[in-house]
Structures are given as structure tokens and as C-alpha cells.
C-alpha positions as CSV (number, residue, x, y, z in Angstrom):
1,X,-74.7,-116.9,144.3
2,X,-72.2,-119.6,143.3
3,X,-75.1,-121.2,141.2
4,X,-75.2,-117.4,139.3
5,X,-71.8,-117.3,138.5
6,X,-71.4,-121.0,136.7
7,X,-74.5,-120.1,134.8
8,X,-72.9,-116.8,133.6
9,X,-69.7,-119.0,133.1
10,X,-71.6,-121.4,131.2
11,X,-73.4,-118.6,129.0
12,X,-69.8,-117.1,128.3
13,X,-68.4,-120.7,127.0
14,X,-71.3,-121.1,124.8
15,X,-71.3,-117.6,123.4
16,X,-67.7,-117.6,123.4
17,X,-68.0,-121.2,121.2
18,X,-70.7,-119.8,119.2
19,X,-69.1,-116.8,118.4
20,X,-65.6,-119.0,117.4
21,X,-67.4,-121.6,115.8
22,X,-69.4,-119.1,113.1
23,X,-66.1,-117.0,112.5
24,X,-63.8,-119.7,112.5
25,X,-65.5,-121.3,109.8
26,X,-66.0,-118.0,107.8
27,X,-62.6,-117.3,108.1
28,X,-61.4,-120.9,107.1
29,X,-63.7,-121.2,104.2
30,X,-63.4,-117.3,102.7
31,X,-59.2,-117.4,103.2
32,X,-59.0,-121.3,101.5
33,X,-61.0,-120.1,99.0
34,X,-59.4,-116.7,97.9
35,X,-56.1,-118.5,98.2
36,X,-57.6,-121.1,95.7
37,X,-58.2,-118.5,93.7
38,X,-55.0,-116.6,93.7
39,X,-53.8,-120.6,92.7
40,X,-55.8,-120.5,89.7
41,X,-53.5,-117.1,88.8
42,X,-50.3,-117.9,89.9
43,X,-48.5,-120.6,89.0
44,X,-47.3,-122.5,91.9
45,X,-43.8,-122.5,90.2
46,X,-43.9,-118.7,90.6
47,X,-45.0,-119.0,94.1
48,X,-42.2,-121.3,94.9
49,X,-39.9,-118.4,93.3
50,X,-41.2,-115.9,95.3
51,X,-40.6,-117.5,98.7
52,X,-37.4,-119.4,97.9
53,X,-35.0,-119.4,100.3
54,X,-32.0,-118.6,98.1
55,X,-29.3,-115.6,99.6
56,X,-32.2,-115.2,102.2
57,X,-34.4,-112.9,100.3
58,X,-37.7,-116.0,100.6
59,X,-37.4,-115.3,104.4
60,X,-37.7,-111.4,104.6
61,X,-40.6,-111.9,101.7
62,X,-42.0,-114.2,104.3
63,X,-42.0,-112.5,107.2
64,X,-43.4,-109.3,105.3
65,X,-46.4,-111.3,104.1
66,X,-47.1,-112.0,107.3
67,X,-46.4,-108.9,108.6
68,X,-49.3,-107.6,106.2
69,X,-52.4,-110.1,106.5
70,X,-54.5,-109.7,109.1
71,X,-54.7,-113.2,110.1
72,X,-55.1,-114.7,113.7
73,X,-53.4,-118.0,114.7
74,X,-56.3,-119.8,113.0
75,X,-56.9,-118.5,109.9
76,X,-53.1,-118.5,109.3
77,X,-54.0,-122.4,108.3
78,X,-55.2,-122.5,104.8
79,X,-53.2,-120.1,103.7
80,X,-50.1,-122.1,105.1
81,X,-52.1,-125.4,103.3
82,X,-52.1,-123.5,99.7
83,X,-48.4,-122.3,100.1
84,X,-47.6,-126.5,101.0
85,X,-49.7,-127.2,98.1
86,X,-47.7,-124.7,95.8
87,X,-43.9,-126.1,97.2
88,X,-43.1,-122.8,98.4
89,X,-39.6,-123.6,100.6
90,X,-40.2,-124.8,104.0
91,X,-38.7,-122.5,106.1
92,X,-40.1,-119.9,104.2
93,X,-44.0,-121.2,105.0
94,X,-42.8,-121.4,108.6
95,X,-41.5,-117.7,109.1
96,X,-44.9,-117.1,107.2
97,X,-46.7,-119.3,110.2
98,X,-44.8,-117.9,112.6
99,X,-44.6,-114.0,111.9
100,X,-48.5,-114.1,110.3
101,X,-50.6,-114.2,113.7
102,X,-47.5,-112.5,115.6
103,X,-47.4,-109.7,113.4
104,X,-51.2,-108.8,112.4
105,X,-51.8,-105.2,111.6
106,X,-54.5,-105.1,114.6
107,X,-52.2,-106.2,117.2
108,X,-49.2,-103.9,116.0
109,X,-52.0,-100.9,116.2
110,X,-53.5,-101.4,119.4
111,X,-49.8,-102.5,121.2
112,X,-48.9,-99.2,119.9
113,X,-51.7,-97.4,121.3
114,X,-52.2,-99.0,124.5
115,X,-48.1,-99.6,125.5
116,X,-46.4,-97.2,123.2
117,X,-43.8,-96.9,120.2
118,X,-40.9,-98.0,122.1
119,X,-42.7,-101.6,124.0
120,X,-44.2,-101.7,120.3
121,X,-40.8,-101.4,118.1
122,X,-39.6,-104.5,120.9
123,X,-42.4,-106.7,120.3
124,X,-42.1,-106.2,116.8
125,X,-38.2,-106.5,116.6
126,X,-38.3,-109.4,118.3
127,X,-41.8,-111.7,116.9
128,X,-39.8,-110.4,113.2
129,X,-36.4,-111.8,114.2
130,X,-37.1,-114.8,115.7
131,X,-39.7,-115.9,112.9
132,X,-37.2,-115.2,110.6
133,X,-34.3,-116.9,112.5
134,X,-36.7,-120.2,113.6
135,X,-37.9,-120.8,110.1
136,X,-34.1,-121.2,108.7
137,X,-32.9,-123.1,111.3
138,X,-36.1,-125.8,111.1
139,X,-35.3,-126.2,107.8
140,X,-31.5,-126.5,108.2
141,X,-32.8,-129.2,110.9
142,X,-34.1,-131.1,108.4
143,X,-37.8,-130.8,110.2
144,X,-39.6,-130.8,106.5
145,X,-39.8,-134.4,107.1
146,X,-42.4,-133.8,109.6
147,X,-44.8,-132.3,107.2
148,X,-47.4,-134.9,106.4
149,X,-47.8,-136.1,102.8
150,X,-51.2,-135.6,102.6
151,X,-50.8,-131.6,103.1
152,X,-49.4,-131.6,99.8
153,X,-52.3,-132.9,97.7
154,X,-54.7,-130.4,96.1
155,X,-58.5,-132.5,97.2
156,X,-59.9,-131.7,94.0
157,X,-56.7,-133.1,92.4
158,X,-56.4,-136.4,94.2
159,X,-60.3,-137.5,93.9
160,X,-59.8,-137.6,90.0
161,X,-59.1,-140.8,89.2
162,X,-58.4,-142.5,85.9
163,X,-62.3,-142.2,84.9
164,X,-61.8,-138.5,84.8
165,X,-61.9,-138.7,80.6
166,X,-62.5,-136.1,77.4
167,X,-65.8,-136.5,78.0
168,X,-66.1,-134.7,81.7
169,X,-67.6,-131.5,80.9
170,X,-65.2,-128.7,81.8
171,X,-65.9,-127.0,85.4
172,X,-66.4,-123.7,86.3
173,X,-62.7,-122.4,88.4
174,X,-65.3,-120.6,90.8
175,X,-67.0,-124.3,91.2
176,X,-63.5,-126.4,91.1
177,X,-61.9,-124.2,93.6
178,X,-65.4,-124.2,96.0
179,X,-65.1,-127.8,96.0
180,X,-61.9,-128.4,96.9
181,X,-62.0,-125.7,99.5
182,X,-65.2,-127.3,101.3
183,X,-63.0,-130.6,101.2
184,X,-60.2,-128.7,102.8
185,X,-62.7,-127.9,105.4
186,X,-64.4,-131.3,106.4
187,X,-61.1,-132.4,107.1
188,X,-60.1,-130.0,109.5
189,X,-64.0,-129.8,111.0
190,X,-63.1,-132.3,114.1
191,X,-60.1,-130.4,114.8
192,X,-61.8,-127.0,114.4
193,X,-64.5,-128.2,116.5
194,X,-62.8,-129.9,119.3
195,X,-60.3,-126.7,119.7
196,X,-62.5,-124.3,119.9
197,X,-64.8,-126.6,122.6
198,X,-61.5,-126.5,124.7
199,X,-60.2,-123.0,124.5
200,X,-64.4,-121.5,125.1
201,X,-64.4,-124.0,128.1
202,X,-61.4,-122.4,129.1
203,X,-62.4,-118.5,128.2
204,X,-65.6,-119.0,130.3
205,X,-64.2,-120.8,133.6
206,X,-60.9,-119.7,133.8
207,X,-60.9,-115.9,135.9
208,X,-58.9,-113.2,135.3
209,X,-57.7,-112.6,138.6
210,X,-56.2,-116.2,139.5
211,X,-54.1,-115.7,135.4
212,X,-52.8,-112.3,137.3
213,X,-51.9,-114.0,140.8
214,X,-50.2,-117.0,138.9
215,X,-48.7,-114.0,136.9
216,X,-48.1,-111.6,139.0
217,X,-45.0,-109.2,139.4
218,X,-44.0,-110.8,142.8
219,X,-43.6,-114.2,141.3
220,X,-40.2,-115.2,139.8
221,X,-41.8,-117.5,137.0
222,X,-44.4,-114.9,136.5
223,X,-43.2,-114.7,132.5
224,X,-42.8,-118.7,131.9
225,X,-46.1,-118.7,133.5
226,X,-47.9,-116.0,131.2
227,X,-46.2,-117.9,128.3
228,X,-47.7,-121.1,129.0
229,X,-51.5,-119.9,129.9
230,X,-51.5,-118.3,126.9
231,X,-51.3,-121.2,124.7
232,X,-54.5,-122.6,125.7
233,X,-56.0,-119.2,125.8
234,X,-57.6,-118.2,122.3
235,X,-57.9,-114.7,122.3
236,X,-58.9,-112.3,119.0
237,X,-56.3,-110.0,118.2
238,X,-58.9,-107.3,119.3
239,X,-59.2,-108.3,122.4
240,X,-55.7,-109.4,123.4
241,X,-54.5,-106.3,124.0
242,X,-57.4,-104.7,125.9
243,X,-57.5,-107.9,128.2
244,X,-53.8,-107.8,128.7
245,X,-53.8,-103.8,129.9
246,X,-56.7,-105.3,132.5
247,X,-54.3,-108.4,133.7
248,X,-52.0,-105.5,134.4
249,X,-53.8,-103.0,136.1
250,X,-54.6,-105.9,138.7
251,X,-51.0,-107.0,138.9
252,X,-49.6,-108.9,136.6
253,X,-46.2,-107.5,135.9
254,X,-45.3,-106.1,132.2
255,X,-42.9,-108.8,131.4
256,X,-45.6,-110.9,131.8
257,X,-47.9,-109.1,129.7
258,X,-45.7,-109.3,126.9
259,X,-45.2,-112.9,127.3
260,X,-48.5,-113.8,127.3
261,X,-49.4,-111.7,124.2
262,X,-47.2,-113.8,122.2
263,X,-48.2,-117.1,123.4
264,X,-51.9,-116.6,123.0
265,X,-51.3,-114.5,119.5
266,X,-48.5,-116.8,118.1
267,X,-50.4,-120.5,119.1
268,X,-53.7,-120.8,120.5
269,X,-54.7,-124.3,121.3
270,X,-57.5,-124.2,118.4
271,X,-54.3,-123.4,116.2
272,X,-52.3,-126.3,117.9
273,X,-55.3,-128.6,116.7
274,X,-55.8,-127.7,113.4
275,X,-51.5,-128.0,112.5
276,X,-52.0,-131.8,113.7
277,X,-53.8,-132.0,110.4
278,X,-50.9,-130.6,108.6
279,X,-48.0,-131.8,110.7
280,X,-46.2,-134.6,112.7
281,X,-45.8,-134.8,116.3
282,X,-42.3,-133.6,116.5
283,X,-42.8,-131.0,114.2
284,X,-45.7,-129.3,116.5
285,X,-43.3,-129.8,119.4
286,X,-40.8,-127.9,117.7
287,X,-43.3,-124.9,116.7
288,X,-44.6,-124.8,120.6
289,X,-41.0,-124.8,121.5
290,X,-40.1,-121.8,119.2
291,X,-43.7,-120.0,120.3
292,X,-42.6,-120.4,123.8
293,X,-39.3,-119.6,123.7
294,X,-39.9,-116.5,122.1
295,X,-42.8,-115.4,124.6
296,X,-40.0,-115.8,127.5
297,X,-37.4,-114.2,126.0
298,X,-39.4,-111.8,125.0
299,X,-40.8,-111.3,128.6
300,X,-37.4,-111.1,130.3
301,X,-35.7,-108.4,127.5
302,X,-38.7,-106.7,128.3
303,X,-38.3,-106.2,132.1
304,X,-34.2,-106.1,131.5
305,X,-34.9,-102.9,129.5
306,X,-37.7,-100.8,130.7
């Protein structure tokens, strides 16, 4: 019997790793290189425009954008890498990063469906206004700094060198952005790889029932919990929902719920991985700190109010 059960453990982690690994890497490739291709169109000076942060206007831009792509925490990556690129303000790209995977379409839709206007309008209210609030004050904090150098460079810029002369025959933009975009991606492979390996291994041998019990309404940490074990938890945006409506039905209390919603939608720990490419120690600190403050807070308002 307990034989059974680690096999069917083992065959989730490997589907589940499969399954990541092949949509991951779709998602990574198509998103870096449609945003290569909107590079080639706009200007990154008029991208900068857009999202600056003067009389606050870049942030509500921000936060809308995100509000609007149907990204998960993952695929929020390149498109943050071609906004770095392009010199949009920082605290602009980080209300992007944070609102983006916070705010997808599909999780808005099915939170309404499955928990209603009112828990919906909360959620929203509160993943819109702390995005927009955390990305101001990190900038105003100077954390910018903690964006690494090599985020900025374009690959297909920065392997040029000075023997790059008249006489190179002119490339294709279809070819010139293909190429920087699968250089783009072998950088980020071992990151990809090694998150995904975690959070399946996770997925597959953590249950259900000892999440709810750790969570569950009779427990006084029950929302700093559900905050936490999300992290590490990467769920699809199609699935969060449905598997947080299970954790409840078996006891996990609302507050909860809500809590760990946001921590698995706004950082999974493939997501965590792939920023360490991108950003500095203290700088990821700071964005687990804002994820997780915002999942408790969110929790607790939650119970306060309904």
C-alpha cells in the first residue's frame, strides 16, 4: 500500500515536471520573443515614456498592464527582462512584476466565480494597491541598485564586437530577435530547470490534507502559515483556485485561503529562481518580503471583514 502511493507520488512529480518543464519553456521562449518584437517597434525611449514614474501616472500604467496579461509568476520574467532592457523606471517594472501574476485575467475570473464579487473586489483592491504602493517605495529606497548589470544588456547586442563591420550581411529582425531570445533562455535554463525540479518534488509529495491541518481555521498562524507554503508551491492560475476551494472544504479557514492564493500566485519558488538571474540578494529579499506581507495582510482583512 505505502509502496502504491510513493509510486503515484513519484508519477505526479514527474508529470507535474514534465508538464512545467514543456510550458515553461514555451512560455519563456514565445513571451521573450514577442517582446523582442514589440522592441524592434517601439523605441525603448518611448517605452521608458510610457512607464515613467513622473506625477504617478507610470505606476497606474503599470499596474494596468499587468492587470491585462495573462502571465503566471514565471512568464512575468522576460517580459520584466525587455522592460530592463528598454530603461523603463524601476518602480514602474516592479508594480509591473508584482501586479502581473497577482492580477491575471484567469485568476480574477475564477476568484469571482468560485468566492464571489465582494471576496473578488478585496483581492483585487488589495494585490492593485499594494503593487502599486511597493514599487514606489523600492524605488524611493534606492533598491535599483540591486538590479544586476547584466539584465540590462540586449545578448544579441553585447556579442557584437568590434569585428562586426560594413561588410556583415544585414539580418533578418525575425532571425536577430530569435537569437537573442534563445540566448535569453540558455541563461535562465539552470534556473528554470532546478525550480521547477523543486516545486514538482514538492507538488507530488506534499498532501493536501497536512497544508489544511498546518492551515487550518483552529490555528492562530493559520494565515502566516498559508502565506509561506505557498511560496514554494507552483500552482497554474487554473488550478489555484479550484485547489484552494478543496483546502477549504477540508478546513482550512478563508483567511487562509486568501493568503495562500497570493503567495503561490504572486512568487512561486520557480519564479524566486529565475529573478536571481535578474536580481541581487537583497533585492529578492525585499520582493519575498512585499509578497508575503501582502498575503498576511491580505489574509487577516479578510477574516476582519467577512
Amino acid at each position: 500500500m505505502v509502496v502504491g502511493v510513493k509510486m503515484t507520488n513519484l508519477y505526479d512529480t514527474l508529470n507535474m515536471f514534465v508538464f512545467l518543464a514543456v510550458e515553461l519553456t514555451l512560455l519563456f521562449l514565445a513571451i521573450s520573443y514577442a517582446v523582442g518584437l514589440l522592441q524592434e517597434r517601439i523605441p525603448p525611449s518611448k517605452i521608458q515614456h510610457i512607464l515613467s514614474s513622473k506625477n504617478g501616472k507610470g505606476y497606474i500604467v503599470a499596474a494596468l498592464l499587468g492587470s491585462i496579461t495573462p502571465f503566471c509568476s514565471c512568464s512575468t520574467i522576460p517580459f520584466l527582462k525587455g522592460l530592463l532592457r528598454a530603461r523603463a523606471g524601476f518602480g514602474t517594472m516592479m508594480v509591473f512584476l508584482f501586479a502581473s501574476p497577482l492580477l491575471n485575467p484567469i485568476i480574477i475570473g475564477l476568484f469571482a466565480v468560485t468566492f464571489g464579487l465582494q471576496v473578488t473586489l478585496l483581492y483585487f483592491t488589495v494585490a492593485l494597491g499594494v503593487s502599486i504602493i511597493a514599487g514606489y517605495t523600492l524605488e524611493k529606497l534606492g533598491f535599483e541598485q540591486y538590479v544586476k548589470q547584466s539584465a540590462y544588456i540586449n545578448p544579441e547586442t553585447s556579442s557584437c564586437s568590434s569585428s562586426c563591420g560594413a561588410n556583415t550581411p544585414i539580418e533578418s529582425k525575425w532571425i536577430r530577435v530569435w537569437r537573442s531570445t534563445w540566448s535569453d533562455f540558455k541563461k535562465v535554463l539552470p534556473y528554470l530547470i532546478g525550480g521547477i525540479a523543486i516545486g514538482s518534488l514538492i507538488y507530488g509529495f506534499m498532501p493536501t490534507e497536512l497544508v489544511a491541518k498546518a492551515a487550518g481555521s483552529d490555528n492562530p498562524f493559520a494565515i502566516p502559515i498559508a502565506a509561506v507554503i505557498g511560496i514554494p508551491l507552483y500552482i497554474r492560475a487554473e488550478a489555484v483556485i479550484p485547489l484552494s476551494a478543496a483546502l477549504a472544504a477540508k478546513g482550512m479557514g478563508l483567511g487562509a485561503v486568501m493568503a495562500l492564493i497570493i503567495g503561490s500566485a504572486g512568487a512561486s519558488l520557480t519564479e524566486v529562481i529565475l529573478l536571481k538571474s535578474i536580481f541581487k540578494n537583497k533585492m529578492i529579499y525585499a520582493f519575498l518580503t512585499v509578497i508575503i506581507s501582502m498575503a498576511i495582510g491580505a489574509g487577516y482583512l479578510y477574516q476582519f471583514i467577512f
